[in-house]
N, C-alpha and C positions, 0 to 999 in steps of 0.2 A: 313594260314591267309586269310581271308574273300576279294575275291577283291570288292569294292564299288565304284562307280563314280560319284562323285559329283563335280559342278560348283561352283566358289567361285568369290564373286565381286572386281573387281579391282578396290577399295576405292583409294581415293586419299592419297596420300602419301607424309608428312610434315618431313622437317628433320631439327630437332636445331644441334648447335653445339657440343654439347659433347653428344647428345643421340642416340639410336639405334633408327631406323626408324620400325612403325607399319610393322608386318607382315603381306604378301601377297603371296597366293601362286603360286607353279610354276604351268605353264601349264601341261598337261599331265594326263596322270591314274592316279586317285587316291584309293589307298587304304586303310582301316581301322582295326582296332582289340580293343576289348576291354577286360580285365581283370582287376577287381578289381578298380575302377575307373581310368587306364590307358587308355588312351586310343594313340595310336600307328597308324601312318597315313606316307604311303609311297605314293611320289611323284616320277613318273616312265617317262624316257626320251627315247630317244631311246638308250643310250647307256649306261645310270646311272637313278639310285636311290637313292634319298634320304628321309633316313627314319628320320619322328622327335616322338618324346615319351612324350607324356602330361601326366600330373597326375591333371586331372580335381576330383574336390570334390564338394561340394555343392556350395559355394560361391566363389570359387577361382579358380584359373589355374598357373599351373608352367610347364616350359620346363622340363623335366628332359634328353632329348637328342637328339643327334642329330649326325648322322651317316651317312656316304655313302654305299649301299647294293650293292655288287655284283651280278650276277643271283644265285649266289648258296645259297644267304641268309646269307653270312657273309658281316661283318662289319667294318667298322673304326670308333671309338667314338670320338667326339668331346663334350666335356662333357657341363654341364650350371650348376649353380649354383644357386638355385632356378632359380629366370629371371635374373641372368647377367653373360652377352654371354660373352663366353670364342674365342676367334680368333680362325680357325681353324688352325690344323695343317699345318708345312709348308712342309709336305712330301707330301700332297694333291695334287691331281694336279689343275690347276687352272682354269679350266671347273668346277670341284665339289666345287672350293672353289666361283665360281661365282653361281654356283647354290645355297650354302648354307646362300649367300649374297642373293640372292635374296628372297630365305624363307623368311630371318629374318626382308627383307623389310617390312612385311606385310603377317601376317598369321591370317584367320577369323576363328574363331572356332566356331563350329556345337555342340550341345549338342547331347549327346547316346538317347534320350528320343524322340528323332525326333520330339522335341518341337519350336515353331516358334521363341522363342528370343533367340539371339545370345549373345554371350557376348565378346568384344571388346578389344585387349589388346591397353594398351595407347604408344602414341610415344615415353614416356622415360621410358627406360626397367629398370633403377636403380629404377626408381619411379614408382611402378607397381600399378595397383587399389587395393588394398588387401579389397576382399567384404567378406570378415569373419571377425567376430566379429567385435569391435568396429568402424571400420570405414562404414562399414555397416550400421551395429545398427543404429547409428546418421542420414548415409544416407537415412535411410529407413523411419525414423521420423520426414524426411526434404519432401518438396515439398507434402502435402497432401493438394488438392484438396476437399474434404471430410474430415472434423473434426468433434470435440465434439460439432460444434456452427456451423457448415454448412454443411446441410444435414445427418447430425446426424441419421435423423427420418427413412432415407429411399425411397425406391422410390412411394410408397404409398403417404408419405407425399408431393413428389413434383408435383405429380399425381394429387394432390387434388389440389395444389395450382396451378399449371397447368390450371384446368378446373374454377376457381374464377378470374385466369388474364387472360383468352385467348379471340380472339376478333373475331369471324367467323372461331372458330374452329382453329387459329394457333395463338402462342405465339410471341410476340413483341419483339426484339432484346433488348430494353430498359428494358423491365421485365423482362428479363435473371438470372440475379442476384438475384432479389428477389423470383422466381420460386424455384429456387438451393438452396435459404437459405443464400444466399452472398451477404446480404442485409448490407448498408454502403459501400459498393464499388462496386461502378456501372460502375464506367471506368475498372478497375481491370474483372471487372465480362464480360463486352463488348470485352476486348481484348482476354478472353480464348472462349466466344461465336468466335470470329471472327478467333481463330486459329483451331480449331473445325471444322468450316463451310468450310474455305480453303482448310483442311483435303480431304473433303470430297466434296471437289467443287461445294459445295453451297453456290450463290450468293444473293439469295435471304436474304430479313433481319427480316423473321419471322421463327419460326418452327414450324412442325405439332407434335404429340404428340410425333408418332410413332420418327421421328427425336430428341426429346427432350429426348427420350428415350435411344436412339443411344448414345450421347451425354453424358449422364446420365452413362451409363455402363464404359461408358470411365475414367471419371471422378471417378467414386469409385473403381476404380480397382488399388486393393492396391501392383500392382506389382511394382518396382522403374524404370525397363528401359522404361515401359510404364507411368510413371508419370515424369522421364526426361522427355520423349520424346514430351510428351502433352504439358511442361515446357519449352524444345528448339521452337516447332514449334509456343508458343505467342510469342515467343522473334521473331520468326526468320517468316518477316512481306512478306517477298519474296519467301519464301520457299524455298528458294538455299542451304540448306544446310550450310548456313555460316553464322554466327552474326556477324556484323561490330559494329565497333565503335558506329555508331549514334543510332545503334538497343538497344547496350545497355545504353548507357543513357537516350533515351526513356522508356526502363524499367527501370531501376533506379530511374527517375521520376515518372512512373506510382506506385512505390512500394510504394515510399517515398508519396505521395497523398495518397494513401491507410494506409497507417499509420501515417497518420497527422504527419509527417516530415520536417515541412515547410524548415529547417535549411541543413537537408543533400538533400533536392531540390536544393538548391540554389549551393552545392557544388558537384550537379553530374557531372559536366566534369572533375573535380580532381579523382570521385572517378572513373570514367569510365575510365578515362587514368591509375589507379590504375588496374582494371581490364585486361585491355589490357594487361599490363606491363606484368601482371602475367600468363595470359593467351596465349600470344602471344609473345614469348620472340624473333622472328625474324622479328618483324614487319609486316606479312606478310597484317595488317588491317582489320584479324578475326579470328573469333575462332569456331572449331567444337564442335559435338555432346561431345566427347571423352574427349574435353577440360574443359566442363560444368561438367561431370561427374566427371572428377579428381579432382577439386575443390570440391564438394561435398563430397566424399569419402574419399578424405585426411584432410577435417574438424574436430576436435574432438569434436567441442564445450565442453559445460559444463558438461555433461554427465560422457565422461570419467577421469573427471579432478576432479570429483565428487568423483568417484566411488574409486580414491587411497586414500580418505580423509579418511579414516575409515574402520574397517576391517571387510570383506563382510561375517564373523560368525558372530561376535557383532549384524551387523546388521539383520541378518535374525534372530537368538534369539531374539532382539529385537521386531520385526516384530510379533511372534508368540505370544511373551506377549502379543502387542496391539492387538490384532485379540478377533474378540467378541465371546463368547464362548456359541455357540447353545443351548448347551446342560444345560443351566440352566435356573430355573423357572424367571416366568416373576414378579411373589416378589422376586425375588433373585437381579433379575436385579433392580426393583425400590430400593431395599433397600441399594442396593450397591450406587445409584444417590444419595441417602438420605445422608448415610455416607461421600461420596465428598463434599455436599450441608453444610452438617454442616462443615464439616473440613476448609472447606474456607472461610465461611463467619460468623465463630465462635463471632467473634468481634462486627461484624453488628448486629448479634443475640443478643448476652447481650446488647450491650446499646439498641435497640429495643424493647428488653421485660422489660427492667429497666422503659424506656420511659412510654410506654403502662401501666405498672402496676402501677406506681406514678400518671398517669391520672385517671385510673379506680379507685384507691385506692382516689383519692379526689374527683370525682364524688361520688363515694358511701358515703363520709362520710359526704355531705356535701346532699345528698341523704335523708339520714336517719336525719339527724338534722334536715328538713324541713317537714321531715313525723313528728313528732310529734309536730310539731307547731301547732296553731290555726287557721292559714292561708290554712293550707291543707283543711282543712274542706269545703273553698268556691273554692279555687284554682284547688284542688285535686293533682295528678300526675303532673301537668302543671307545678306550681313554682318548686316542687323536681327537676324536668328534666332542667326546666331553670336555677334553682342554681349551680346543679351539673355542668353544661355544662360552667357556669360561673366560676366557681372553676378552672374546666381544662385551660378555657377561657385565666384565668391571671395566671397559671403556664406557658404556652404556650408563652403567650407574652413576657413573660420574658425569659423566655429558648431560643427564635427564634435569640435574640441578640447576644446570646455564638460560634454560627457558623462561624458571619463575624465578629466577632475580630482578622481577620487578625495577630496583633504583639503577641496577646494573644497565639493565637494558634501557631507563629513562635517559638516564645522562648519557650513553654513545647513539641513540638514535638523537638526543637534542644537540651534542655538543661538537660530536664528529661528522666525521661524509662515508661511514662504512655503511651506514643508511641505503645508499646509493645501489651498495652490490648485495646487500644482507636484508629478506624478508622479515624486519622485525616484527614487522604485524601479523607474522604468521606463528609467532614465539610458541603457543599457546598448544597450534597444531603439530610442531615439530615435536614436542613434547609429549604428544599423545605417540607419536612414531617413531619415539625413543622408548618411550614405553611399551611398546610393544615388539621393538627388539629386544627388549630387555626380557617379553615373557616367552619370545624364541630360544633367548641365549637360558632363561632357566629349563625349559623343556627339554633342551637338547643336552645341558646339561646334568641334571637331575635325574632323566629318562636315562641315559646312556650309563651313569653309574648304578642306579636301581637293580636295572632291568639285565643290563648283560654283564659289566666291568666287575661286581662283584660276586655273582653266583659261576661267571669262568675264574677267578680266584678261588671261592670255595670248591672249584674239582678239578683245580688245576695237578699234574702230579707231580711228585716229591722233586725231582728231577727238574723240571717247569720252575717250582718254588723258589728253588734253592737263590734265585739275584731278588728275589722279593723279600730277601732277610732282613735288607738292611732298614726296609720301609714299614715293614709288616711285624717285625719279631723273631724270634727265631722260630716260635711255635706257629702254627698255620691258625687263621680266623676257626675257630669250631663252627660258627652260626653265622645264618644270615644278619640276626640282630647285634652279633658282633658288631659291624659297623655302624649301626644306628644309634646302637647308643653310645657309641663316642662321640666325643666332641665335633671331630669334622661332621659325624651321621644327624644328631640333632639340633646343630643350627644351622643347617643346610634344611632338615623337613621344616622347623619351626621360620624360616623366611621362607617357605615357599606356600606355606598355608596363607602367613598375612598378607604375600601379596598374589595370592589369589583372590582370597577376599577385597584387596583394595582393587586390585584391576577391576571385578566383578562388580562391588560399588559404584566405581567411578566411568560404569557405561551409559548414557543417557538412559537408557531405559528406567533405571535403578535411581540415578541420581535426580531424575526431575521425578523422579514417586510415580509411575506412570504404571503402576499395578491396580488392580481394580481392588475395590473395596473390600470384598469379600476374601481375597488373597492372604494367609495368614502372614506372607511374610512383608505386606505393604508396611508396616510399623519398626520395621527394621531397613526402611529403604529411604532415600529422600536426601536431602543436601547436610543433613546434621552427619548419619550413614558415612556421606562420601567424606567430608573434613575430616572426621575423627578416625576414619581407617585410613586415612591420606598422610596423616600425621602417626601413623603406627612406622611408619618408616624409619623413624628415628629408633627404632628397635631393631628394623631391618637392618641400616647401616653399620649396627652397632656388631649386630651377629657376625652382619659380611666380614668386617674387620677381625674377629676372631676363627670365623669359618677359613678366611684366608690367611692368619697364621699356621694355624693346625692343621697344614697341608699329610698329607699322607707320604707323598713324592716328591716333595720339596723341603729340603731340610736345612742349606743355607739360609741366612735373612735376605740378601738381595733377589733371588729369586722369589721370596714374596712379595710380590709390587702388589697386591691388594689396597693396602695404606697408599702406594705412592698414587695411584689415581684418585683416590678420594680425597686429599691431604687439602688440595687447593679450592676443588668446587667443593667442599664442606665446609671450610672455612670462610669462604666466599658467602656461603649461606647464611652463617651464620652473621655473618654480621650484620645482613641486610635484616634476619630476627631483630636482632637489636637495636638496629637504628630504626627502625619501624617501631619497637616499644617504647623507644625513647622518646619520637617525633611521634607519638602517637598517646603520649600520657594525658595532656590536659585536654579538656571537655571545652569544647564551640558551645558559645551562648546562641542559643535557640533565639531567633527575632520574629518568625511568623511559621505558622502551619497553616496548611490548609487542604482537607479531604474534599476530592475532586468527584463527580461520575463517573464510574469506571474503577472503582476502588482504586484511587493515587494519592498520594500520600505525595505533597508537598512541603518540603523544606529548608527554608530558608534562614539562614546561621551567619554568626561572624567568620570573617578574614581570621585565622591566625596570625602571628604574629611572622614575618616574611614568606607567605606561605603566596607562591607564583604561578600561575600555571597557563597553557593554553588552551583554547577553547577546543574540544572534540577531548579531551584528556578525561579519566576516572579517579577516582577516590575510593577506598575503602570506608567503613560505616559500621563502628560500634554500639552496642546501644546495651548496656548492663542490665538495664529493666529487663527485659527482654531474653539475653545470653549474655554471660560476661567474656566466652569465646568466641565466639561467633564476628567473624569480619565477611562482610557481602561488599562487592564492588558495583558502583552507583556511576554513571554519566552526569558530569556536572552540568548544569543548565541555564546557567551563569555565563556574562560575560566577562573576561580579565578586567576590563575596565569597572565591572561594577564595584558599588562595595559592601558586596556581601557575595556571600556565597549558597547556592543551591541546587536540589538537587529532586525530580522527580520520581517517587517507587513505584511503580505498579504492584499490587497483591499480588502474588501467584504463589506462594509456599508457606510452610507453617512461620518462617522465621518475619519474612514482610507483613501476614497478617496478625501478627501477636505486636508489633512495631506501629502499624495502622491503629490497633485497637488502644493501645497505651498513649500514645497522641489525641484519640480520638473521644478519650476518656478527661482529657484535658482542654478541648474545646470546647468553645461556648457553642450554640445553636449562630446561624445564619442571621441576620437581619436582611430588611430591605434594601436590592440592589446588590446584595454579594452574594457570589457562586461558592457554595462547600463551606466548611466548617472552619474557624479563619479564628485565630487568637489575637488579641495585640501584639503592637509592634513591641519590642523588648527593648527595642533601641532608646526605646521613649524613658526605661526606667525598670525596674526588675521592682515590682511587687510582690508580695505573699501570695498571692488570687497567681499571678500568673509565673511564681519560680515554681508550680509543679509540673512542667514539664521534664518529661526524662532527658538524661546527659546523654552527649551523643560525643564518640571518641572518632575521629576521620585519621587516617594512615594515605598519604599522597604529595602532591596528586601522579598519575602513573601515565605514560603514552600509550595512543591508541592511535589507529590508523587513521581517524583524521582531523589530527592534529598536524597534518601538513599539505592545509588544505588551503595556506598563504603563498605554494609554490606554483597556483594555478590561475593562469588569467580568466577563467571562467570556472564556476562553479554549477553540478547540477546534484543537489543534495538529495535524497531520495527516505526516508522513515515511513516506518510502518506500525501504526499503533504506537504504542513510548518507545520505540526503538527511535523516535524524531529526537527524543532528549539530549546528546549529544551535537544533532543538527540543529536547533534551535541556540546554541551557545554560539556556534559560525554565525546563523542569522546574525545574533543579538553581536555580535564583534564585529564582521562587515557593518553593520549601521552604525558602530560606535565611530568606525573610519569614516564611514561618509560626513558624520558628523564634526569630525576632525579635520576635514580639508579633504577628506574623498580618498581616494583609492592607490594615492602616490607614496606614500611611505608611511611607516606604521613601526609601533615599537614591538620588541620581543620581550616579551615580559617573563624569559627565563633568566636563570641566571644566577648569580652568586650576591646578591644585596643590588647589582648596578643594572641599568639600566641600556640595552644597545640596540642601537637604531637598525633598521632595515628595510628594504622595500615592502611594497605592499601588493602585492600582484595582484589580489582580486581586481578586476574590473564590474565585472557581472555576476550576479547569483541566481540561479532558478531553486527553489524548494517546493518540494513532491510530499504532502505528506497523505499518507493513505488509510483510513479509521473505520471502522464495523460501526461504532458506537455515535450516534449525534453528541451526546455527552463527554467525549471525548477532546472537543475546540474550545473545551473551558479552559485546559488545562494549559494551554497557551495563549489566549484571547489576548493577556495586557502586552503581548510581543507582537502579536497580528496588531491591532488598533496603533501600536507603538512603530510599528516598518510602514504603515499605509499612510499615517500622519507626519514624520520627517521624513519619507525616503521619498523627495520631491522629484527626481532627478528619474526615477523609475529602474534603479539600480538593481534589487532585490525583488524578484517577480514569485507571488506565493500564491500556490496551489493548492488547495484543499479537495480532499477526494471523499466521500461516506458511501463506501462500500458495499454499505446495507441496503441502503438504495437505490430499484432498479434500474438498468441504466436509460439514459435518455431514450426515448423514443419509443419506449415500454410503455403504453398503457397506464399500466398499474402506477408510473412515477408522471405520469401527463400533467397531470392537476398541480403537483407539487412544483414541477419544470416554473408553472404559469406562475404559481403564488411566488416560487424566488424572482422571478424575471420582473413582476410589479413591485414588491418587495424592495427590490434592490432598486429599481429605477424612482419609485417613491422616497423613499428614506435613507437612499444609500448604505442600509445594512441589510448581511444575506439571513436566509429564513435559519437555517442550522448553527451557522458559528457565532452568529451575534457580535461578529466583524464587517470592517467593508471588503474582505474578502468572498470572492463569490465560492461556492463551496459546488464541486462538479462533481456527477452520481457517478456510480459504477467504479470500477478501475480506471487508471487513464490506459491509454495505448504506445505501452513505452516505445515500441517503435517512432511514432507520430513525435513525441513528445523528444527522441534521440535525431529526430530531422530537423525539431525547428529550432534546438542548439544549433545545429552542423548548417544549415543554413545562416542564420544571424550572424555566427560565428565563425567565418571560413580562417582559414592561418593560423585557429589559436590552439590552445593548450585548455583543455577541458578535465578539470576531475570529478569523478563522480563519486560518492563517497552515499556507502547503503549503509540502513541499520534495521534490523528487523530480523522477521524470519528466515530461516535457510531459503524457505520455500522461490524467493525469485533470484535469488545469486546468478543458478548459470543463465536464468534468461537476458541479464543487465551484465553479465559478463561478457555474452554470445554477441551483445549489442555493442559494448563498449568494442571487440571485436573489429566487427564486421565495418562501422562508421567509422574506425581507427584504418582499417584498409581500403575501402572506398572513397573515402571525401579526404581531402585535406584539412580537416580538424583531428585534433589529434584528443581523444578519451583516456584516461587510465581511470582504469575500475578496484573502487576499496571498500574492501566492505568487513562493517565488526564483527567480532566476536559477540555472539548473543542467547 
C-alpha cells in the first residue's frame, strides 16, 4: 500500500443532538490506496492504526469501513452501513475506540484526481448530501449566476458593454449589473460585485477590465461548490465563515426586492427565524457552508415530483414524435403547416369564402347590369364600380348587425348543433371584417362618384346628355355642388364622416386610450369615444335608408332594395335593445365587496329571479353612480351551483376606476385575518350603514368560448393575470361535480324554467394560472383552499405561476426556491399564495406542460380554453397543433375575447 502524507484542516466541529459530528482526522501518517473507486486511507499513531475505506464515485461518498490495523496489516472490522455508524466493538480497547471517535468527528476528503475541491460530509450522518442524481440534478440548476437572460451571450458580449459603460478605463460598481447582463437588480447585482471584491480584497468601488474579467470567470463557472461558495460569501458580509441571523434576513430582503416581493419583505423575520430553525437546530445563532449546501441538495422541488407523474418511456416516445424531422423537403414541410391550417380553422374557412363569394357574386352582378345601361356611355367603369361596391355596401350593413345579437347568438350556440359548423366564438372578429367591408364598399363607393361619375357628367356633351334627362333633369347639373347638396349628395357625405370617425374610434389604439399623455387628442379617445360613436349609427342607418330611396338612377321602388336588406337584421336588433332593457331593469342586491391587490374589484350579488347560466359565460354591468350608459362585459366567477352570483373587475379604464372607487368608498377598512376591503354579508339583513352601496344593473348572461368546456374529457385551462376569471368558474363547477357523485353526469342549467340532464364529460382538469403580481393569489385563495380541501380524489391539478419571480435556478430566486420548499414541507402552505398550493416561478414551459396532458392522457379529447393576453394565442395554438398531429390525444384550442 502506497504510503502518502497529507495535512487536513481542523474545521470546526458542531454537534446536534441525535447526530454524528463531521469527520476530522487524527493526527499522524497518513496513508492511501486506491482501487476501483475505493479509496482506503490509514491513520498511523505510534502504537495503532486506524484504517477507514471509502467508496468515492462521481457525486457521492460512503464509508464502507473502518477497522483497527496491526503492523502486520490484519484487522478488526467495525462495519458502516452506507453513512450510519455502527458503535465500535466493545472487545476494543478504548484508545482505538477513542481514536475511532475521533475519525468520525470529522473526516475531509481529498479527491484521487488531486483536484482542488473537496467535498464535505455534513454533521448528520442519517442525513447525508446524496450529490447523485436527483438531489443534485435540482442542486446543480439552483444558484446560477449565468442564465438564459444574464450573460447568456458571453464574455464578448460583456466586453463590449464593458467598453460603452466604462469611465477612464474602469467600470462603476453601480454599472456592475448592467455590464453582466443583470440588469433590474442592481442591489442584488451590488451585493455579488461586493462579495467578489472582498474575495479578493478589493476595496476600491470600480473595476478594470482585466478585474471584471476575473470576476466574470467566477461567475460562469458552472461548477456547484464554486457557485455555493460565491452564494455563501454575498450572504456572509464579514467573511467569518458563518451567517447569522441578521445576514440572512438581509438576504431574504435583498431577494424578495429582486423579485418584487413586497409581501414576503414584510415577513422576513418569520421567514429568517424559519430558516434558522431549520438550519440551526441548537441555537448556536448560525449556520455554515455545509448547512446552506444540505438545504440545497436535499430540495427536490418540482422537477422530481414531475418526473413520477408519467412514465419516462411514454415520454421520450413522445418526445421523438415532436422532434422535427430534417430529413424532409422544405414543400413537405409547408404542406404539412398547410394541412394543420386548414384542419383548424376549417370553420372560419367556409363562412369566409361563403362571405367573400356572396359579395363578389353581387358586385358582379350588379356590375354587369350597369355595363349595359346608357349611363355607361358617359360614366364608363365609374358608376359599374360604384354600384357594385354599393350592392356589397348594403349586404354588409346588414350582415354587420348578426355578430352583436348577443341573445340571438346565446340561444343557437346553446340550443342547436349549428355550433358544430359555425365559429360562434369568433362573432366578435367576424364583425370587425364586416366592418371593414363595409369601409371598402364606402371607398369604392363614395370615391368613384366624387372623383370621376360626376365631374364626367358635368362635361359630358349635349349629345352624351340627352338619356340622362330622365335621371338628371332636363337642364344639365351647373356645379359640382349641385350634387352635394341634394339629398342623395348629403347623406351620403354625412354617413361617411360618422363612420369614419367610428371606424377610427373603434381601433385599439383609440379605444383602450393608448395615447400618451401629452397627446391633445387622448381626452377624446378611450371606451366612452368608442360606445358613443358606435351608437352614432343609428343615424347612419337612418340616412342609408333615405340615401337609398333618393336614388338618382333608380326610380322604381323595387329597385330600391336599400330597406329590403336592413328590414330584418334591424328589426332583429332591435328587439334584442329591448329585451335587454327589459331584463335589465331591476338592480342585484349587492351581498359582499371586496378590493383585492392589484386594483380588483370583487363582487358578489344575488341570483335574479330565473336567471341560468353556464360557467365560462359573461354579463353585462351597469352601475348609474358611475354612468347611467355605460354597459361593460364581466366573466362571471361563479359557479351555476352557487348561490349567488360574482364577478371579478380589474382597474384598467376611467369607467372600472370610478366603479372601484364608489364601492371603495363604501367599505369598511380590513380587520384581522381578511384580505382587501370587505363589507358585510347583505344576506344577513340590509341596514342603513350598509344600503349605501351603488345599484348595479346586469344584462345576461351571454356565451363565450368556454362555455363548452363540458364537451371535453380532459380539461387544460390556461389564464393570465384576471383573464383566469372565467376559468376559475369551470374550476369551481368541476368540484361542484365531484362533489355530486364525480364526473358521470351533471345538469344543464340552461334552459327555459326546467331543468335537463346530461353527461358530464370532464374527467380531468389541469389549471395554469400565470400573475406578474404576488398579490394577485388573493383574489382566488377561498377556491384554491376550497379544490385542495374536497378534491380528495386529485381530479383538478392547480398551478400557480408568479412571473415576477426569477425563474428557478437563478441566483437571485435561490433563497426564496429554499424558504417555499421548508415553508411548504413545514406547514403545508406556499410562501406567495397563502394556499397549499405550490406557487412555481417564471413562466411555465407550455411545451413541457402540453406533454404531460398528451402523456397521462393518450385516446382522449383535450380542450384548452385561454384567457388573457393576445400575446400567447399563436404559441398555445401552434401547440394545440402540433400534439393534435403527433400523439393520439386530440387538443382543440379556444381562446376569449379580451
Amino acid at each position: 500500500m502506497a504510503g502518502t502524507e497529507a495535512a487536513t484542516d481542523l474545521g470546526s466541529s458542531r454537534r446536534s443532538q441525535d447526530d454524528t459530528a463531521t469527520l476530522i482526522p487524527h493526527s499522524g501518517n497518513l496513508e492511501e490506496s486506491s482501487r476501483r473507486g475505493v479509496k482506503t486511507t490509514r491513520f498511523k499513531d505510534d502504537d495503532e492504526v486506524v484504517e477507514i475505506t471509502l467508496d468515492v464515485q462521481r457525486d457521492s461518498v460512503a464509508i464502507e469501513d473502518v477497522r483497527a490495523v496491526d503492523d502486520g496489516g490484519s484487522g478488526h472490522s467495525g462495519g458502516f452501513d452506507g453513512l450510519s455508524l455502527v458503535s465500535p466493538s466493545s472487545s476494543r480497547s478504548g484508545k482505538l475506540a477513542s481514536k475511532l471517535r475521533q475519525v468520525t468527528n470529522g473526516l475531509k476528503l481529498k479527491n484521487s484526481s488531486n483536484k482542488a475541491q473537496q467535498t464535505q460530509l455534513g454533521k448528520n450522518m442519517r442525513k447525508r448530501l446524496d450529490r447523485s442524481k436527483s438531489g443534485a440534478a435540482v442542486a446543480l440548476k439552483g444558484l446560477q449566476f449565468v442564465t438564459a437572460k444574464v450573460g447568456h451571450d458571453g464574455w464578448a458580449a460583456v466586453e463590449k458593454r464593458f467598453n460603452q459603460l466604462q469611465v477612464d478605463g474602469v467600470l462603476l460598481r453601480s454599472r456592475f449589473g448592467k455590464c453582466i447582463g443583470m440588469e433590474g437588480s442592481d442591489e442584488f447585482a451590488v451585493q455579488v460585485f461586493d462579495s467578489l471584491a472582498r474575495k479578493r480584497g478589493i476595496v476600491k468601488q470600480v473595476l478594470t477590465k482585466d478585474e471584471l474579467k476575473d470576476f466574470w470567470e467566477q461567475l460562469s463557472d458552472q461548477g456547484f461548490d464554486n457557485r455555493l461558495r460565491t452564494f455563501f460569501d454575498m450572504v456572509d458580509k464579514n467573511a467569518d465563515g458563518r451567517i447569522t441571523a441578521e445576514e440572512v434576513k438581509e438576504i431574504i430582503t435583498l431577494s424578495a426586492s429582486a423579485n418584487k416581493l413586497s409581501k414576503l419583505k414584510e415577513r422576513a423575520d418569520e421567514y429568517t427565524a424559519l430558516i434558522m430553525e431549520e438550519l440551526d437546530p441548537t441555537n448556536l445563532g448560525y449556520i455554515e457552508l455545509e448547512d446552506l449546501e444540505a438545504l440545497l441538495l436535499q430540495s427536490p422541488s418540482q422537477a422530481a415530483a414531475r418526473s413520477t407523474t408519467h412514465s419516462s418511456k411514454l415520454s421520450k416516445a413522445l418526445s421523438m414524435k415532436l422532434a422535427t424531422n430534417k430529413d424532409t423537403s422544405q414543400f413537405y414541410h409547408y404542406w404539412q403547416e398547410f394541412l394543420y391550417f386548414l384542419e383548424e380553422n376549417w370553420k372560419r374557412i367556409w363562412v369566409m369564402t361563403l362571405w367573400l363569394s356572396i359579395c363578389i357574386a353581387l358586385f358582379i352582378w350588379k356590375f354587369i347590369q350597369y355595363r349595359n345601361r346608357a349611363v355607361f356611355d358617359i360614366m364608363g367603369y365609374c358608376v359599374t364600380t360604384a354600384k357594385g361596391a354599393a350592392e356589397t355596401l348594403k349586404f354588409n350593413m346588414a350582415l354587420v348587425l348578426f355578430p352583436v345579437c348577443r341573445n340571438t347568438i346565446t340561444w343557437i350556440r346553446s340550443k342547436t348543433k349549428i355550433g358544430a359548423v359555425v365559429p360562434f366564438n369568433d362573432n366578435i372578429n367576424f364583425h370587425k371584417v364586416i366592418a371593414a367591408g363595409v369601409a371598402v364598399g364606402v371607398a369604392l363607393h363614395a370615391g368613384a362618384h366624387l372623383t370621376c361619375d360626376f365631374p364626367r357628367l358635368l362635361h359630358a356633351s349635349d349629345a352624351a346628355y340627352e338619356p340622362m334627362k330622365p335621371f338628371f333633369g332636363d337642364k344639365r347639373p351647373p356645379n359640382y355642388w349641385w350634387f352635394v347638396k341634394g339629398t342623395e349628395g348629403w347623406t351620403g357625405v354625412v354617413m361617411v364622416v360618422l363612420m369614419t370617425v367610428a371606424f377610427v374610434l373603434a381601433q385599439p389604439w383609440f379605444r383602450r386610450n393608448r395615447l400618451k399623455d401629452s397627446n391633445p387628442l387622448k381626452k377624446m379617445t378611450g371606451f366612452n369615444a368608442f360606445w358613443f360613436t358606435h351608437h352614432l349609427f343609428v343615424i347612419v342607418y337612418a340616412l342609408l335608408v333615405v340615401h337609398g330611396i333618393c336614388l338618382y338612377l333608380s326610380r322604381k321602388w323595387y329597385k330600391k332594395t336599400t330597406w329590403m336588406y336592413l328590414a330584418v337584421p334591424v328589426l332583429l336588433y332591435v328587439s334584442e335593445r329591448i329585451l335587454r332593457l327589459f331584463r335589465s331593469h331591476d338592480a342585484v342586491r349587492i351581498q359582499k365587496v371586496a378590493v383585492y391587490p392589484g386594483n380588483v374589484l370583487a363582487l358578489y350579488m344575488s341570483k335574479p329571479p330565473g336567471f341560468r347560466y353556464r360557467s365560462g359565460q359573461y354579463i353585462f354591468i351597469n352601475c348609474r353612480a358611475v354612468s347611467p350608459y355605460e354597459w361593460h362585459p364581466f366573466s362571471i366567477t361563479s359557479a351555476p351551483g352557487d348561490d349567488y352570483l360574482s364577478v371579478h373587475i380589474r382597474t384598467r379604464g376611467d369607467w372600472t376606476s370610478r366603479l372601484r372607487t364608489v364601492f371603495s368608498e363604501a367599505c369598511r377598512p380590513p380587520t384581522d385575518g381578511e384580505s382587501g376591503l370587505l363589507r358585510a354579508d347583505l344576506s344577513k339583513g340590509i341596514s342603513e350603514s350598509n344600503a349605501r352601496f351603488p345599484k348595479l344593473l346586469i344584462d345576461g348572461p351571454y356565451g363565450a368560448p368556454a362555455q363548452d368546456y363540458r364537451e371535453y374529457d380532459v380539461l387544460l385551462l390556461i389564464g393570465l393575470g384576471i383573464g383566469a376569471t372565467p376559468l376559475i368558474s369551470i374550476v369551481k363547477d368541476v368540484l361542484n361535480h365531484i362533489q355530486q357523485g364525480g364526473s358521470v353526469a351533471g345538469t344543464e342549467p340552461e334552459g327555459s324554467g326546467r331543468t335537463k340532464k346530461r353527461p358530464f364529460m370532464t374527467k380531468r382538469a389541469y389549471f395554469y394560472w400565470v400573475t406578474r403580481e404576488e398579490g394577485s393569489f388573493e383574489w382566488f385563495r377561498g377556491v384554491m383552499n376550497e379544490v385542495a380541501e374536497k378534491d380528495k380524489d386529485g381530479v383538478i391539478e392547480l398551478h400557480n405561476h408568479c412571473s415576477s419571480v426569477y425563474e428557478e435556478g437563478d441566483a437571485r430566486s435561490a433563497l426564496i426556491v429554499m424558504l417555499q420548499e421548508l415553508q411548504h414541507a413545514k406547514k403545508g402552505v406556499d410562501i406567495l399564495s397563502g394556499t397549499s398550493v405550490k406557487t412555481h416561478f417564471a413562466r411555465p414551459n407550455w411545451r413541457s406542460v402540453f406533454k404531460h396532458v398528451a402523456v397521462n392522457h393518450e385516446n382522449q379529447h383535450v380542450g384548452v380554453f385561454y384567457c388573457g393576453e393576445p400575446v400567447l394565442v399563436p404559441q398555445l395554438r401552434q401547440l394545440s397543433a402540433d400534439f393534435t398531429h403527433k400523439t393520439n390525444t386530440k387538443f382543440e384550442f379556444h381562446k376569449e375575447n379580451f
